[in-house]
PDB file of N, CA, C and O in Angstrom:
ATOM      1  N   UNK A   1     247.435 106.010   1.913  1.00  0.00           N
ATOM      2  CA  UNK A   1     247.818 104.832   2.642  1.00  0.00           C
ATOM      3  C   UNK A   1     248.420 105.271   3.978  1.00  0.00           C
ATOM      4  O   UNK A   1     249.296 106.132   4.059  1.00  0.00           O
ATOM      5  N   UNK A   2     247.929 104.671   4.944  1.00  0.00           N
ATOM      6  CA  UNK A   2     248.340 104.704   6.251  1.00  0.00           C
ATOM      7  C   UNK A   2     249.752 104.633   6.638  1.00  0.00           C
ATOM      8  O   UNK A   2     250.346 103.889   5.857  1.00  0.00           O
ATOM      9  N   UNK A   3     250.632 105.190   7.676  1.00  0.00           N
ATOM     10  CA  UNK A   3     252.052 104.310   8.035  1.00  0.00           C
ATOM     11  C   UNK A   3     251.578 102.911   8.641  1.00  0.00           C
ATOM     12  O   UNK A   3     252.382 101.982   8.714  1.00  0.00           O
ATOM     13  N   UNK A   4     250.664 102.818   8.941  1.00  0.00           N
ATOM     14  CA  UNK A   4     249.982 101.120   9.809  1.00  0.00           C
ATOM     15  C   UNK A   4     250.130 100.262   8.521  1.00  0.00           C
ATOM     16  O   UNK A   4     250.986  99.382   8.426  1.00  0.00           O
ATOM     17  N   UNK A   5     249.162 100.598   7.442  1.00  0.00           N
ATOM     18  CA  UNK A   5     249.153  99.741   6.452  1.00  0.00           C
ATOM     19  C   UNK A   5     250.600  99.606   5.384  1.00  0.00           C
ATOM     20  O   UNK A   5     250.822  98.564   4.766  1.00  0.00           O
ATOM     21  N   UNK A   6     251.061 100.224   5.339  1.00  0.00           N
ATOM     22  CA  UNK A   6     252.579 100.083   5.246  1.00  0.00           C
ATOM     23  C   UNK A   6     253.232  99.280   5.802  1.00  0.00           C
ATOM     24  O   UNK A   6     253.835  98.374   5.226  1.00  0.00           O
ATOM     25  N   UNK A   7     253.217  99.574   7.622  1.00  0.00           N
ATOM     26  CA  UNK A   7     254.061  98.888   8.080  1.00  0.00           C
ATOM     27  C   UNK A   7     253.647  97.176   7.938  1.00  0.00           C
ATOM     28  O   UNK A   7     254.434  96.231   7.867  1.00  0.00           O
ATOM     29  N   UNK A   8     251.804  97.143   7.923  1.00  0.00           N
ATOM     30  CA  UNK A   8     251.347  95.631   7.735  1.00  0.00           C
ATOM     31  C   UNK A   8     252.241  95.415   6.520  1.00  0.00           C
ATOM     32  O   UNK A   8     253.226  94.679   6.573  1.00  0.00           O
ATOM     33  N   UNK A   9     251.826  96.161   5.284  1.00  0.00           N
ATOM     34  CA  UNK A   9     252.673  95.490   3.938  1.00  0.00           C
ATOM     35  C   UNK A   9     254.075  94.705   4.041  1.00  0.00           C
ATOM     36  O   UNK A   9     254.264  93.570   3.603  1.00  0.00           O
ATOM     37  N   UNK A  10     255.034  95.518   4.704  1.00  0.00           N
ATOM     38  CA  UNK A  10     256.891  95.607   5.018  1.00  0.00           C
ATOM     39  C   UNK A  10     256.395  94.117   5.609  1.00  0.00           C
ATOM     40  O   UNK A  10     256.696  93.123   4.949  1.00  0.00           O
ATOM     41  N   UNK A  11     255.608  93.958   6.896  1.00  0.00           N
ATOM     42  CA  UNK A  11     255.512  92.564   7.383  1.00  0.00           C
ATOM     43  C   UNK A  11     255.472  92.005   6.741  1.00  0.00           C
ATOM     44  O   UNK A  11     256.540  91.406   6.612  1.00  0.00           O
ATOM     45  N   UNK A  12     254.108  91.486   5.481  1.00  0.00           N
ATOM     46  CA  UNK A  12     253.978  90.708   4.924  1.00  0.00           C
ATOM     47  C   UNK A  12     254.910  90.572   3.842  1.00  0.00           C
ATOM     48  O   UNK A  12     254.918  89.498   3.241  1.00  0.00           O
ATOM     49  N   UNK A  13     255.564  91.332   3.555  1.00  0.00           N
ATOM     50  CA  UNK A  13     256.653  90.847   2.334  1.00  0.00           C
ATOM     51  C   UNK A  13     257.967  90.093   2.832  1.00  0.00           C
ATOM     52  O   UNK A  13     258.829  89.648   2.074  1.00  0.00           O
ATOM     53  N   UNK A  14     257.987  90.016   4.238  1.00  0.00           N
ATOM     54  CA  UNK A  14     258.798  88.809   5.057  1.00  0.00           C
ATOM     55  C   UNK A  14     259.644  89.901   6.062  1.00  0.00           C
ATOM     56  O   UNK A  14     260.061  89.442   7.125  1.00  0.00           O
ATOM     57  N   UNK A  15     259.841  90.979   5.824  1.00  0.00           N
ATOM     58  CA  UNK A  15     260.448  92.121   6.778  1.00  0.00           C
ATOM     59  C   UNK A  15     260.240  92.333   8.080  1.00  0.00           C
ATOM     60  O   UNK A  15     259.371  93.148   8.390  1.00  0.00           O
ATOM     61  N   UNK A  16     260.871  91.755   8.949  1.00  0.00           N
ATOM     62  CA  UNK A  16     260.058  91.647  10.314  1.00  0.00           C
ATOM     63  C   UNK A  16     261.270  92.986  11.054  1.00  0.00           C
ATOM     64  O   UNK A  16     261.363  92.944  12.281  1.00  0.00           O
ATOM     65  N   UNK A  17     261.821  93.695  10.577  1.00  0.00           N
ATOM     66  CA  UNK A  17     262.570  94.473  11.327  1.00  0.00           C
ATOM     67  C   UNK A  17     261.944  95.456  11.332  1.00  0.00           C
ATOM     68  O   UNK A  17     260.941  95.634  10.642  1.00  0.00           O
ATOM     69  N   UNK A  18     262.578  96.507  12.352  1.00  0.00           N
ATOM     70  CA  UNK A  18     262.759  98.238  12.289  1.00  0.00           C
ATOM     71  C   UNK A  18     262.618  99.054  11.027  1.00  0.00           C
ATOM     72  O   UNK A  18     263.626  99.455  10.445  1.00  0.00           O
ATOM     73  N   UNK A  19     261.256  99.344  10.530  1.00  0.00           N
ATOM     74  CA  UNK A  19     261.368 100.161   9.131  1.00  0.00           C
ATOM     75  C   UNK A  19     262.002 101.740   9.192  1.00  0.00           C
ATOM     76  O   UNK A  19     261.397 102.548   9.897  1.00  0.00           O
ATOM     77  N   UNK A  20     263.040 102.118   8.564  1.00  0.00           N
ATOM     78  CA  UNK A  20     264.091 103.033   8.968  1.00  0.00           C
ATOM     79  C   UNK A  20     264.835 103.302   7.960  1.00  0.00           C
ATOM     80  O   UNK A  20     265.295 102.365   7.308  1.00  0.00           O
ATOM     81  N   UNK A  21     265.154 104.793   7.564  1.00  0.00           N
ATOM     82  CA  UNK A  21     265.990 104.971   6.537  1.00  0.00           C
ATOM     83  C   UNK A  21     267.064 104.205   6.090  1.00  0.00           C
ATOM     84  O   UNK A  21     267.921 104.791   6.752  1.00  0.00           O
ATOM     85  N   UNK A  22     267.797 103.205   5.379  1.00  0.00           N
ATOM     86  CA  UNK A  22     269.048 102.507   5.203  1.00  0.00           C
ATOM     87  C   UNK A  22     268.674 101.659   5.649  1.00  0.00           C
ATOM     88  O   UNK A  22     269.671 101.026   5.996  1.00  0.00           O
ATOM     89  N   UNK A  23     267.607 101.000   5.988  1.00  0.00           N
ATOM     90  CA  UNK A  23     267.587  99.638   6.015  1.00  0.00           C
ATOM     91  C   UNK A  23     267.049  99.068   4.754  1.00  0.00           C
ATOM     92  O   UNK A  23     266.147  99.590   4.098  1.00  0.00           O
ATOM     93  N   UNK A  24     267.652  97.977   4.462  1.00  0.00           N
ATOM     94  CA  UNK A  24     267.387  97.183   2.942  1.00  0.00           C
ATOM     95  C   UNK A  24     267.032  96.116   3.455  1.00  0.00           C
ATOM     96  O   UNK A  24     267.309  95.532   4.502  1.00  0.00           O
ATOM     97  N   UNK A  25     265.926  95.786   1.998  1.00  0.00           N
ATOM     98  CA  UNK A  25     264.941  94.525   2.060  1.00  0.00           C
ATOM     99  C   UNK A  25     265.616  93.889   0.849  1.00  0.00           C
ATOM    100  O   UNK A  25     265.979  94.563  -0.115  1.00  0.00           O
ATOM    101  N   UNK A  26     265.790  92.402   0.942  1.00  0.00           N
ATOM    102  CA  UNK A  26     266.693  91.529  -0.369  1.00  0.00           C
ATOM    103  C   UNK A  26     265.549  91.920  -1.548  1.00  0.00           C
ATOM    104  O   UNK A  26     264.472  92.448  -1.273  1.00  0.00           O
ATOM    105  N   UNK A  27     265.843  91.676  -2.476  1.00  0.00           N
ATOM    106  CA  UNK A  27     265.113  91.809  -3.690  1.00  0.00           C
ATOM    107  C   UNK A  27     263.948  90.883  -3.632  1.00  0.00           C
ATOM    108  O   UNK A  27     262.979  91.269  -4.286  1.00  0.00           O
ATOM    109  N   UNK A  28     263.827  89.844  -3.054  1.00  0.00           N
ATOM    110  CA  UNK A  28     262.439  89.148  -3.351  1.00  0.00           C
ATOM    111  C   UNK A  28     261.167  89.718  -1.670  1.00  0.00           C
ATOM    112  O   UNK A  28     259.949  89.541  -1.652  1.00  0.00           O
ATOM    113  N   UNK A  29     261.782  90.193  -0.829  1.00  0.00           N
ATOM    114  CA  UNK A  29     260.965  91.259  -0.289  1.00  0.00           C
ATOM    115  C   UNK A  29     260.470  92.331  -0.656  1.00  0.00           C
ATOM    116  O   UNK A  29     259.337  92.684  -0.327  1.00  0.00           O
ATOM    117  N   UNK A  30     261.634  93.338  -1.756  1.00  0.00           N
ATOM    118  CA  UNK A  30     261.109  94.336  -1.995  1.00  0.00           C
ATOM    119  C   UNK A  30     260.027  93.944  -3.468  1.00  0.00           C
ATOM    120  O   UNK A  30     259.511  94.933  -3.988  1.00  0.00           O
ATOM    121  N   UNK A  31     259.773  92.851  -3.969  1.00  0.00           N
ATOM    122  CA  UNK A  31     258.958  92.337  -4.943  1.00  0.00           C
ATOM    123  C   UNK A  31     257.920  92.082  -4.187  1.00  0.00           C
ATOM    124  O   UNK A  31     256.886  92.592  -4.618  1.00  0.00           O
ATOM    125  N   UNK A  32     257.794  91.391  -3.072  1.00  0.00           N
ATOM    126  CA  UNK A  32     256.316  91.366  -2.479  1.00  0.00           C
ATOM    127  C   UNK A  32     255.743  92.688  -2.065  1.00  0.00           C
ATOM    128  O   UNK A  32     254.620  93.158  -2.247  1.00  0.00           O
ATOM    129  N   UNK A  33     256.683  93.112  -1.530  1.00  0.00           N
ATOM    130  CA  UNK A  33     256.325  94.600  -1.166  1.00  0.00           C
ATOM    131  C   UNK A  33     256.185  95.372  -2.205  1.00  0.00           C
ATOM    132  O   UNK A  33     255.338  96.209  -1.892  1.00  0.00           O
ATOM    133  N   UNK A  34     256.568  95.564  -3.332  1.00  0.00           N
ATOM    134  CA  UNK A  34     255.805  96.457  -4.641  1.00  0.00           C
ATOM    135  C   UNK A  34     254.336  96.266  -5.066  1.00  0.00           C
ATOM    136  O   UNK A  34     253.437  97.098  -5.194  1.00  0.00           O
ATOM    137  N   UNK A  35     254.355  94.483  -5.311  1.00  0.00           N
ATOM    138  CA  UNK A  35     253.181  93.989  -5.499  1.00  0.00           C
ATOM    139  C   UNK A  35     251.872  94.366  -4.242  1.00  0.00           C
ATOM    140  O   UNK A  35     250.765  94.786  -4.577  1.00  0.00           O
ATOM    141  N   UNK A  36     252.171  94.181  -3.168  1.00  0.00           N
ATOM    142  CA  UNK A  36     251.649  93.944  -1.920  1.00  0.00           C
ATOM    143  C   UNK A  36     250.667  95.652  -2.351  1.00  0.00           C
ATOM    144  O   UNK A  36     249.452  95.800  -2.483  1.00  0.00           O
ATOM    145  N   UNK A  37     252.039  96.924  -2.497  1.00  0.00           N
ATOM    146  CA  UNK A  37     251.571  98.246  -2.685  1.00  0.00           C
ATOM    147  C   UNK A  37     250.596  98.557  -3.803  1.00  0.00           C
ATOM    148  O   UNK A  37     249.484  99.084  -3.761  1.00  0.00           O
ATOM    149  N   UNK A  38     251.366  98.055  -4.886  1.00  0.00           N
ATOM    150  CA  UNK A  38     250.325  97.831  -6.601  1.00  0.00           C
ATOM    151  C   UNK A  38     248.714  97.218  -6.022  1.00  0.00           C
ATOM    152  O   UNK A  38     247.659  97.785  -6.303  1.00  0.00           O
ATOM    153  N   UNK A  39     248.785  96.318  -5.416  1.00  0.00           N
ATOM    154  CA  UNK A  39     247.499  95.875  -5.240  1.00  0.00           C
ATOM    155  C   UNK A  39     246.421  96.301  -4.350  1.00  0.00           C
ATOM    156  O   UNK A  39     245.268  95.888  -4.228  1.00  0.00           O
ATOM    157  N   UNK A  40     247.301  97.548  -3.553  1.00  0.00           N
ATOM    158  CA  UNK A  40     246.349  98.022  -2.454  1.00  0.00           C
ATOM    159  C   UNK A  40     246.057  99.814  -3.369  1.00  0.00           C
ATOM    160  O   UNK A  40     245.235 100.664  -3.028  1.00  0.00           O
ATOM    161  N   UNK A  41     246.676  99.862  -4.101  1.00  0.00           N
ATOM    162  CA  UNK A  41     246.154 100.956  -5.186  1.00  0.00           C
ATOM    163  C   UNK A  41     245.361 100.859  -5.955  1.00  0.00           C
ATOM    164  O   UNK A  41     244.619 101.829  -6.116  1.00  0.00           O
ATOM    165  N   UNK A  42     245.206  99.912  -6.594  1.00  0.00           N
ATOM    166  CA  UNK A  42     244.889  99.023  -7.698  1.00  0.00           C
ATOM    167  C   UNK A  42     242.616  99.221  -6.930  1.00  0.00           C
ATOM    168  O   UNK A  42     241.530  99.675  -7.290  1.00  0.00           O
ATOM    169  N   UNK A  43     243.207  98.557  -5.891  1.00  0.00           N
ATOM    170  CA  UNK A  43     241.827  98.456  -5.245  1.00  0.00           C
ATOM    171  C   UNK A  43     241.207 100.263  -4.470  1.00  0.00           C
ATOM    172  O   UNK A  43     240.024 100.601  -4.436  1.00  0.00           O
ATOM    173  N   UNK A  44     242.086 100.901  -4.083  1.00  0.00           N
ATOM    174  CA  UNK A  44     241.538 102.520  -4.329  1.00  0.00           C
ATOM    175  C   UNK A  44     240.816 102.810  -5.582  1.00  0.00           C
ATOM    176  O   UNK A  44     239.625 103.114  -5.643  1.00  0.00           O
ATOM    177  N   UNK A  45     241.821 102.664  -6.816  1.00  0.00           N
ATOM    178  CA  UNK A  45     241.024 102.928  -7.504  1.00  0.00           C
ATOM    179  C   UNK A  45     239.691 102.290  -7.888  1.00  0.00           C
ATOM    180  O   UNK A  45     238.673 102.806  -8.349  1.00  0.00           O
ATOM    181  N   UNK A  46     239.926 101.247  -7.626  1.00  0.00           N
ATOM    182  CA  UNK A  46     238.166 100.224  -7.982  1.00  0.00           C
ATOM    183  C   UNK A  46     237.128 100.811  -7.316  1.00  0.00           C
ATOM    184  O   UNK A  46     235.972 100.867  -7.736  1.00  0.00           O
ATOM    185  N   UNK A  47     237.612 101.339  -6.069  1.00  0.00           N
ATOM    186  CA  UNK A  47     236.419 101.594  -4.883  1.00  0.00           C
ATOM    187  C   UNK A  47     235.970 103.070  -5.441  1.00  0.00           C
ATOM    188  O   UNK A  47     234.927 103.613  -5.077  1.00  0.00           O
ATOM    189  N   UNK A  48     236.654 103.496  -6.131  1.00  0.00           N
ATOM    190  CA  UNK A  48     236.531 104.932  -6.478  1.00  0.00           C
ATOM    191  C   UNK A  48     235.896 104.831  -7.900  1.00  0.00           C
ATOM    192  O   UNK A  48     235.605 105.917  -8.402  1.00  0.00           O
ATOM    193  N   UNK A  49     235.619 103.662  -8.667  1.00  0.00           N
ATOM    194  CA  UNK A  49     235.083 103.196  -9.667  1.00  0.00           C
ATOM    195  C   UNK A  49     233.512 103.102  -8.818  1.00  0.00           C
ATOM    196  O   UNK A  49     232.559 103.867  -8.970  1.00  0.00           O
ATOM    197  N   UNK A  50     233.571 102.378  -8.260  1.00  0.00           N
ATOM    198  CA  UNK A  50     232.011 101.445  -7.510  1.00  0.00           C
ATOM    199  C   UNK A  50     231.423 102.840  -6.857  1.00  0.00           C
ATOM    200  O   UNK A  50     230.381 102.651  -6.229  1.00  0.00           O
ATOM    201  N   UNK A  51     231.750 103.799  -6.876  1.00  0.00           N
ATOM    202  CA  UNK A  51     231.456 104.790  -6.287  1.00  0.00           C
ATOM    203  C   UNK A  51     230.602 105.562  -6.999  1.00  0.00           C
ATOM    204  O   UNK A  51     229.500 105.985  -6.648  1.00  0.00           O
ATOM    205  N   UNK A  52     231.393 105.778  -8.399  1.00  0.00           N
ATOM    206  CA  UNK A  52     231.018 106.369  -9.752  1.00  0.00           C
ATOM    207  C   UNK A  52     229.743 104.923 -10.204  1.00  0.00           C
ATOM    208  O   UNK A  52     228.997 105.368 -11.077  1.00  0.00           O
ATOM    209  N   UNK A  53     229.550 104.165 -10.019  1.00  0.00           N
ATOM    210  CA  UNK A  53     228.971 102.714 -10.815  1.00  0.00           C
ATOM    211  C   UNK A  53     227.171 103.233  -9.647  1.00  0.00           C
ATOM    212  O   UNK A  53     226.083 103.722  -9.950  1.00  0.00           O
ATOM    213  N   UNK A  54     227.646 102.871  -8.669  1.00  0.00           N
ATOM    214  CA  UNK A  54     226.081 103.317  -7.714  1.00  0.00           C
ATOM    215  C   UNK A  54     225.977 104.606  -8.086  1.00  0.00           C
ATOM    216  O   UNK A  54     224.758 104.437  -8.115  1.00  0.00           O
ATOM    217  N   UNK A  55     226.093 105.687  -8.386  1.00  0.00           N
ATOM    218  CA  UNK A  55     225.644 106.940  -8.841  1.00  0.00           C
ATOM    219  C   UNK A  55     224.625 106.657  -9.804  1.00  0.00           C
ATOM    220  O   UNK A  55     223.397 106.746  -9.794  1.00  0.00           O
ATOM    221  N   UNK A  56     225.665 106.211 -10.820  1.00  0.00           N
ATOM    222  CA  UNK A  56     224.483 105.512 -12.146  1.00  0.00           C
ATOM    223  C   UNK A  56     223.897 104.550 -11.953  1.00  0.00           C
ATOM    224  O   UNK A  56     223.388 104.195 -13.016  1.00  0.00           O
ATOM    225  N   UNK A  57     223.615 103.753 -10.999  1.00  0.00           N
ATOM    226  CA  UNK A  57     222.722 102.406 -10.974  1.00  0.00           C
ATOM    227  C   UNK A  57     221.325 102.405 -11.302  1.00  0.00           C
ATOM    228  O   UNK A  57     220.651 101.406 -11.551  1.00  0.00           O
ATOM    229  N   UNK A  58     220.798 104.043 -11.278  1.00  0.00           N
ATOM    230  CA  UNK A  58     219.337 103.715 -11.587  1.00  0.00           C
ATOM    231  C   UNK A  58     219.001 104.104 -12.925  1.00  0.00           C
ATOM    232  O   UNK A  58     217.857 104.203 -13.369  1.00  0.00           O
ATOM    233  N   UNK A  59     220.268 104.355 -13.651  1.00  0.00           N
ATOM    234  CA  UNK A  59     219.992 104.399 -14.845  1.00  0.00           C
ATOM    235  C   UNK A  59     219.964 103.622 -16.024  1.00  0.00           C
ATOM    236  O   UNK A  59     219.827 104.005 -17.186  1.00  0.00           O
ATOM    237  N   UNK A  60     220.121 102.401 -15.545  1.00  0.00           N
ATOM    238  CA  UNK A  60     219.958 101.105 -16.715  1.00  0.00           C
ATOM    239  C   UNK A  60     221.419 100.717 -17.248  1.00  0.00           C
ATOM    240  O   UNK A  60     222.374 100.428 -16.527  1.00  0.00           O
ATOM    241  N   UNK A  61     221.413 100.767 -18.713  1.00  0.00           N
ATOM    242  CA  UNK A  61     222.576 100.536 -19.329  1.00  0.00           C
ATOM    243  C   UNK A  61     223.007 102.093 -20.208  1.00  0.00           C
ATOM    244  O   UNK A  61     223.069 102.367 -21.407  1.00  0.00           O
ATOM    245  N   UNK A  62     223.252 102.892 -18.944  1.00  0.00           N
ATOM    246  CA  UNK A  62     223.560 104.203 -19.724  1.00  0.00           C
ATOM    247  C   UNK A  62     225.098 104.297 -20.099  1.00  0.00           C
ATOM    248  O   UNK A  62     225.797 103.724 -19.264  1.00  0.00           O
ATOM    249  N   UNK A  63     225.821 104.893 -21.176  1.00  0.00           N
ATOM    250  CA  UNK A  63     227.008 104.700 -21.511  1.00  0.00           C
ATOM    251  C   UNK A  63     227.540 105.045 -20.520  1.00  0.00           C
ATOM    252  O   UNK A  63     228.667 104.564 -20.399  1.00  0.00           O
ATOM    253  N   UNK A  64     227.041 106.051 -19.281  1.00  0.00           N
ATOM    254  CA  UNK A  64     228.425 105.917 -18.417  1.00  0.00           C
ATOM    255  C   UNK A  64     228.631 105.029 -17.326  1.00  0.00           C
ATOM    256  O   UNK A  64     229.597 104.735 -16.621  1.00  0.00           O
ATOM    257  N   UNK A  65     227.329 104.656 -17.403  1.00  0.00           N
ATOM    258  CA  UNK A  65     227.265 103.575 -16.215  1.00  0.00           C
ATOM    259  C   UNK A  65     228.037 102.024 -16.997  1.00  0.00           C
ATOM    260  O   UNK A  65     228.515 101.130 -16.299  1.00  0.00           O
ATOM    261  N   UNK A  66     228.011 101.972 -18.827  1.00  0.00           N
ATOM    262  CA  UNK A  66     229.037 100.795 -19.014  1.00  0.00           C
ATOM    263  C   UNK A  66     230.298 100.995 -19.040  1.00  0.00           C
ATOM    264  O   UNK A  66     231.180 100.138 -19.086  1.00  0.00           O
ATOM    265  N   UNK A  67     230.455 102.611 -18.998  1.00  0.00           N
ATOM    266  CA  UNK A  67     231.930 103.023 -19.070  1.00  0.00           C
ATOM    267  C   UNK A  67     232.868 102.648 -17.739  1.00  0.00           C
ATOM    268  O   UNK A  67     234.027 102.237 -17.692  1.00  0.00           O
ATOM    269  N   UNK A  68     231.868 102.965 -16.625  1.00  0.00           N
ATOM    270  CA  UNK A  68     232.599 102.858 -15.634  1.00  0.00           C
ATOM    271  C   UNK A  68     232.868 101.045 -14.819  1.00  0.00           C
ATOM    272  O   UNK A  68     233.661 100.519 -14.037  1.00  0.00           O
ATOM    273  N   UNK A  69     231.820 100.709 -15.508  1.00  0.00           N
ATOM    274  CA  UNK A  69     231.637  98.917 -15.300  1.00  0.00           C
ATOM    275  C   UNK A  69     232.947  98.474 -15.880  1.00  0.00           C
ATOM    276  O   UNK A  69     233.687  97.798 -15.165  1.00  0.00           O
ATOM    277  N   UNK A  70     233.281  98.756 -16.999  1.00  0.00           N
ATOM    278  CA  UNK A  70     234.264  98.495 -17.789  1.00  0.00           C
ATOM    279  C   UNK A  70     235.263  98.966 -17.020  1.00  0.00           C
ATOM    280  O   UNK A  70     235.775  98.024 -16.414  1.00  0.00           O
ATOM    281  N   UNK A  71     235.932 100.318 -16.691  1.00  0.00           N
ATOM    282  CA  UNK A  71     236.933 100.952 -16.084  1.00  0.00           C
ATOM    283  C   UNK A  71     236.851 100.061 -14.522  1.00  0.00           C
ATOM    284  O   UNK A  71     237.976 100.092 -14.023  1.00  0.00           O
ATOM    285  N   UNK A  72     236.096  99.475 -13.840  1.00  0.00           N
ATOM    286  CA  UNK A  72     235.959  98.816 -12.716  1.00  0.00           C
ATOM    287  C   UNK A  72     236.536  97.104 -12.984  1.00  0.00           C
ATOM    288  O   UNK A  72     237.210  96.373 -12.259  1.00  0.00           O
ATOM    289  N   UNK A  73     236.139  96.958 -13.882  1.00  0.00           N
ATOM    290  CA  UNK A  73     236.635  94.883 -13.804  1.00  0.00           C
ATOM    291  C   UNK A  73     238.134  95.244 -14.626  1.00  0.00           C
ATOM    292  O   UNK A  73     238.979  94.397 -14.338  1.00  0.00           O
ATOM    293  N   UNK A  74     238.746  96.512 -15.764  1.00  0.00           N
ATOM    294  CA  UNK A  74     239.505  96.590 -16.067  1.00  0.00           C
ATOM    295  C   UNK A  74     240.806  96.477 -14.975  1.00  0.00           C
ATOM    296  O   UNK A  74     241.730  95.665 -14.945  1.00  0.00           O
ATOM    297  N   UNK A  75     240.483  97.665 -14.065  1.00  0.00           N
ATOM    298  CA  UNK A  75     241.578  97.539 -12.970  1.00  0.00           C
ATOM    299  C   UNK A  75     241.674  96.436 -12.090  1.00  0.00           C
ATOM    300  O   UNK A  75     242.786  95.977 -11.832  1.00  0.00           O
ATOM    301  N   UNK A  76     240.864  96.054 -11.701  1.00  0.00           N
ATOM    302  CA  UNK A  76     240.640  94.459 -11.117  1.00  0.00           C
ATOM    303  C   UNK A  76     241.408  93.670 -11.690  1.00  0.00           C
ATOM    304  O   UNK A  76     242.350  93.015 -11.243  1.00  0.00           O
ATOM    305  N   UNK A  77     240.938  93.752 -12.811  1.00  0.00           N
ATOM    306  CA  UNK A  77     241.711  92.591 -13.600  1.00  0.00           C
ATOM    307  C   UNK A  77     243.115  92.595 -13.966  1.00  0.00           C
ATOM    308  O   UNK A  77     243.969  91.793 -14.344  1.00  0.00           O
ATOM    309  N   UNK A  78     243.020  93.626 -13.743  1.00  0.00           N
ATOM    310  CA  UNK A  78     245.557  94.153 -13.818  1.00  0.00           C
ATOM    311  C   UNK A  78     245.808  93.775 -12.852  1.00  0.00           C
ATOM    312  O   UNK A  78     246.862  94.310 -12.509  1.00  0.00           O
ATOM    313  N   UNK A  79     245.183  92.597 -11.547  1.00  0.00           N
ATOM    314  CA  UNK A  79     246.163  92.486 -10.571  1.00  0.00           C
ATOM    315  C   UNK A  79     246.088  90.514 -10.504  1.00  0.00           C
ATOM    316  O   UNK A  79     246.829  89.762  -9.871  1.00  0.00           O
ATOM    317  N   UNK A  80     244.864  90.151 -11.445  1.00  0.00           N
ATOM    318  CA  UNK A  80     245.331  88.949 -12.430  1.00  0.00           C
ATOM    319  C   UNK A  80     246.289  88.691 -13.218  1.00  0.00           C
ATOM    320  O   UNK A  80     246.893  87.623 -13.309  1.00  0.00           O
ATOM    321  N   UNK A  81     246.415  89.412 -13.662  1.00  0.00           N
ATOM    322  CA  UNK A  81     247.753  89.432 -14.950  1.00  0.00           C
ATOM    323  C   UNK A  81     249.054  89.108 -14.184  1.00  0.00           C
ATOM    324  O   UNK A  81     250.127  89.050 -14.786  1.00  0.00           O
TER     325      UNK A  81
END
């Protein structure tokens, strides 16, 4: 993760200041901002799934190509929950 995409995150969790050692975000900033982080991981790993998924695409319904289908809507789907 970038310091850019960071600093976008800190924005969007309502933080419009100076990001800087000792500065504190109230607790329902630093909750958007966990989530905000969880979900931009969350989606690394997917892309790193879809990566592994087109490798196997020309192989039909081979177990690793359902393994990784599965491991792909799994993580997706932890940011439903």
């Amino acid at each position: 993760m970038t310091q850019d995409e960071i600093n976008q995150m800190v924005e969007q969790a309502g933080f419009h200041g100076m990001l800087s050692i000792g500065v504190v975000m109230d607790s329902k900033q630093l909750e958007v901002f966990a989530k905000l982080v969880a979900a931009k991981e969350r989606e690394a790993c997917a892309k790193v799934c879809e990566e592994i998924k087109n490798k196997y695409n020309n192989l039909g319904d081979s177990a690793e190509r359902v393994a990784v289908e599965w491991c792909l809507e799994s993580i997706r789907a932890r940011g439903n929950a």
